[in-house]
N, C-alpha and C positions, 0 to 999 in steps of 0.2 A: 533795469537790474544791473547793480554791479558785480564786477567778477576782480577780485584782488586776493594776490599770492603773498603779499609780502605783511611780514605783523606790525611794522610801522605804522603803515598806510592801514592798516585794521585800526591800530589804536587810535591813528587820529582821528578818525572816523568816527568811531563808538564815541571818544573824547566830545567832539561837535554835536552828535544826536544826545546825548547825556545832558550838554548845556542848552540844546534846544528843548531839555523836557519830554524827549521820546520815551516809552517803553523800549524793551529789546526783549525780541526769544530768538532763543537758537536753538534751529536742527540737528543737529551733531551725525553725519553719514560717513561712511566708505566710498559714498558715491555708486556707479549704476543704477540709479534713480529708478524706482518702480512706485504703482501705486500705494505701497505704504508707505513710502519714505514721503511723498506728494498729499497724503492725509496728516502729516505731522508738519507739513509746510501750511498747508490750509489750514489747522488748529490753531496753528501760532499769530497766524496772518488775523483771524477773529477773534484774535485777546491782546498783540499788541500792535502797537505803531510801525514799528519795524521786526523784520525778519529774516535773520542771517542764517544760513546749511554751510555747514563745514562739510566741503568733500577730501578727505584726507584717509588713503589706504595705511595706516597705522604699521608700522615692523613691533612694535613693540608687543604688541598683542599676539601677534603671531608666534607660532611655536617653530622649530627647528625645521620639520616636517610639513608643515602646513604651509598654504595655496598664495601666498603671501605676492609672487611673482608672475604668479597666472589671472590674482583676483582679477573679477574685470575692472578695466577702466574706463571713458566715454568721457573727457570733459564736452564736450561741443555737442553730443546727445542731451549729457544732464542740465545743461544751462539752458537750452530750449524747454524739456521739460520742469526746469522749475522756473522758467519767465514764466509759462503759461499758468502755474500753479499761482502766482503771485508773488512770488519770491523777492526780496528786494535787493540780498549781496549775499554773493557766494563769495565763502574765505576756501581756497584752495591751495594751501601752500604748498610746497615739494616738502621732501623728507631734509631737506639741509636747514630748510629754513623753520621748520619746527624744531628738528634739532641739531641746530648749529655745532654743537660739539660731540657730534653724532652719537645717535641712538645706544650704539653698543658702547661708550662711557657714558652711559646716564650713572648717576652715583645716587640721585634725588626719586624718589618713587612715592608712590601713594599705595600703600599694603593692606587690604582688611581681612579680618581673619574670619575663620570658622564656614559665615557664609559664601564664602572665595572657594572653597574648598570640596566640594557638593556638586552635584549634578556636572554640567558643563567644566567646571572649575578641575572638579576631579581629573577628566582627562586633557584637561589643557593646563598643565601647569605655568603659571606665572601670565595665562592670559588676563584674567581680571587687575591685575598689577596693572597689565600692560595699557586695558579700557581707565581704568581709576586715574592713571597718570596722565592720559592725554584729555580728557575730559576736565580734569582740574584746568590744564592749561589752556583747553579750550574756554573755561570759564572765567581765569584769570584775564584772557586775549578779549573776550565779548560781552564781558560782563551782565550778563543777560537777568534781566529780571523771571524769565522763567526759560525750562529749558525742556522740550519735546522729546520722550521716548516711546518707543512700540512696543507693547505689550507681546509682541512674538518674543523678543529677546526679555523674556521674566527674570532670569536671573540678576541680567543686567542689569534691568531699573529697579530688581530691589536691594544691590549694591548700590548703585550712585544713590538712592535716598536717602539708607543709612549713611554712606560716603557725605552728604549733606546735611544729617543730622550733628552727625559724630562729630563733625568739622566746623558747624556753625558757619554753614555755607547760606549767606540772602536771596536762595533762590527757591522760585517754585517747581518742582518737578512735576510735568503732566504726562500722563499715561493713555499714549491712543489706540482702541480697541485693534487688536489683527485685521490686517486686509488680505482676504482670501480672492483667487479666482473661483473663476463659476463654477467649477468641479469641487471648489473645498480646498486647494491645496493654498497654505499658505505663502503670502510673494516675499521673493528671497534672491538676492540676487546671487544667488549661488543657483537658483534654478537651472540658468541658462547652461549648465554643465551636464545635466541629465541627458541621457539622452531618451529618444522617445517611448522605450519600454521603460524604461527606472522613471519616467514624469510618470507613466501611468500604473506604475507600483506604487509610486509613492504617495496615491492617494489616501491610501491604508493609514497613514498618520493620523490625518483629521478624523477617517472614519473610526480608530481607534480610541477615540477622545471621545467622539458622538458616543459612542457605545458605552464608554465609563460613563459618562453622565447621564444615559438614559437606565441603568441602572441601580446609578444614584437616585434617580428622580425615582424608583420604585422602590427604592427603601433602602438599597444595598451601603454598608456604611462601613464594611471589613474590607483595608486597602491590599490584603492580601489577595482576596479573592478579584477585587477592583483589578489589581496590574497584573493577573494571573488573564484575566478577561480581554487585557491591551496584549498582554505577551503571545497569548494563542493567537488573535487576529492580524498582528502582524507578523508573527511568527507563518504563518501559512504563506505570508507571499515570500517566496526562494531569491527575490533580487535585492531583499530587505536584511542588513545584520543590523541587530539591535547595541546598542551603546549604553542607552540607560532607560529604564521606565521608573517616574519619580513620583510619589504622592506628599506633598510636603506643607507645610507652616508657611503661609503667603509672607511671614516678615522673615522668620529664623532660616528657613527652608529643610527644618530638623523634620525627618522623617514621621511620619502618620502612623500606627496601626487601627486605628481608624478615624473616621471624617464626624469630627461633632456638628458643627457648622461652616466651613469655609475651608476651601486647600487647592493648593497648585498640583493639576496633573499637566507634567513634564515628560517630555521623550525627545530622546536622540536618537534618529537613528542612519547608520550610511545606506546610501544607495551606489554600488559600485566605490568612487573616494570622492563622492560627495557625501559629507554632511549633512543631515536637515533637523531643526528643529520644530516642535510647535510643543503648544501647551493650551490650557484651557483653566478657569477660575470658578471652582463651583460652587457656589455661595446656598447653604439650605434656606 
């Protein structure tokens, strides 16, 4: 496995596997590597030839307030686990070298509207700006014939698809189901910030999701009574503030009043000043 910081040395790289006829996907990460980000390296690794993870903690995405300087970091942890996953190059630049005329004069952005705006988007303004812009130039840098997201982060891979729609981008976007621990909780590398009562509050997430769909599955199709169902179950655990509970259109993410066949149940909710997201896709 190689491990290269510089976009040069990326380009020539990709430039030589191109003339040899490779495929390319790329993993696109923040890095602190968990078993989902390690299912989206294996996905990639059994559809193309080669296999690039960008670990790159992003400032652009970040908000004012937000964890941007605490995220965790781990090169020499992550490169272990993604040699064993199968990984072939890690692109790991610094923040100078992505953007050399640093982040705060970027003048150039990639903007989408409406579904930017919504769930997550709502309270992080200018974060999807921030995901849209460096994923373009992740893709300009890697050219990848297809390119790996996790379905924990929904809102995200249904912007960058439109983002690849809209844009007449050649690429495939594939979606890898959530990787959950044995308790249910989905893996996050934001976990490691809980601590051990808010890990075992925050199981209520998942369970809250189980619960809408096992309702669904009995007929229940009114999404008021649906996120009235998530609001009280998570509402009883005291270490739980809720941020948003969403029932939405899998492409628009334009709100439900009720589920005809198919919809995104989304929640944010903090644990202490962690964040956590998960979501669930309920198809009648």
């Amino acid at each position: 496995m190689k491990i290269i910081s510089r976009v040069e040395e990326l380009r020539a790289l990709i430039h030589e596997l191109k003339l040899q006829g490779k495929s390319v996907g790329l993993v696109p990460t923040m890095g602190y590597l968990h078993e989902g980000h390690l299912s989206l390296i294996r996905e990639a690794k059994a559809q193309q030839d080669v296999v690039v993870a960008s670990i790159f903690v992003n400032p652009l995405q970040f908000g004012a307030n937000e964890d941007f300087a605490v995220y965790p970091r781990d090169l020499e942890r992550d490169s272990q686990l993604a040699a064993d996953a199968g990984l072939d190059i890690i692109f790991a630049p610094s923040v100078e070298e992505m953007y050399p005329q640093g982040f705060e004069n970027m003048i150039t952005f990639v903007d989408l509207i409406h579904i930017t705006d919504k769930l997550c988007g709502a309270a992080r303004p200018g974060h999807f700006r921030g995901v849209a812009t460096v994923v373009t130039k992740l893709f300009n840098l890697v050219c990848p014939d297809a390119a790996y997201f996790g379905q924990k982060d929904a809102q995200q891979v249904i912007v960058i698809k439109r983002m690849v729609v809209d844009l007449n981008m050649n690429i495939n976007i594939v979606t890898v189901p959530i990787v959950r621990e044995a308790d249910g909780l989905a893996m996050s590398s934001r976990n490691v910030y809980l601590s051990p009562e808010q890990r075992q509050a925050a199981l209520v997430l998942n369970q809250s999701l189980r619960k809408a769909a096992a309702l669904l599955d009995n007929g229940e199709r009114d999404c008021t009574k649906l996120k009235q169902a998530i609001e009280q179950m998570i509402g009883a655990e005291p270490l739980a503030d809720i941020e948003y509970i969403a029932i939405c259109d899998t492409s628009t993410l334009e709100n439900l009043a009720k589920i005809e066949n198919k919809a995104l149940i989304a929640l944010a909710v903090k644990f202490g000043n962690t964040r956590l997201i998960d979501n669930i896709i309920w198809e009648g």
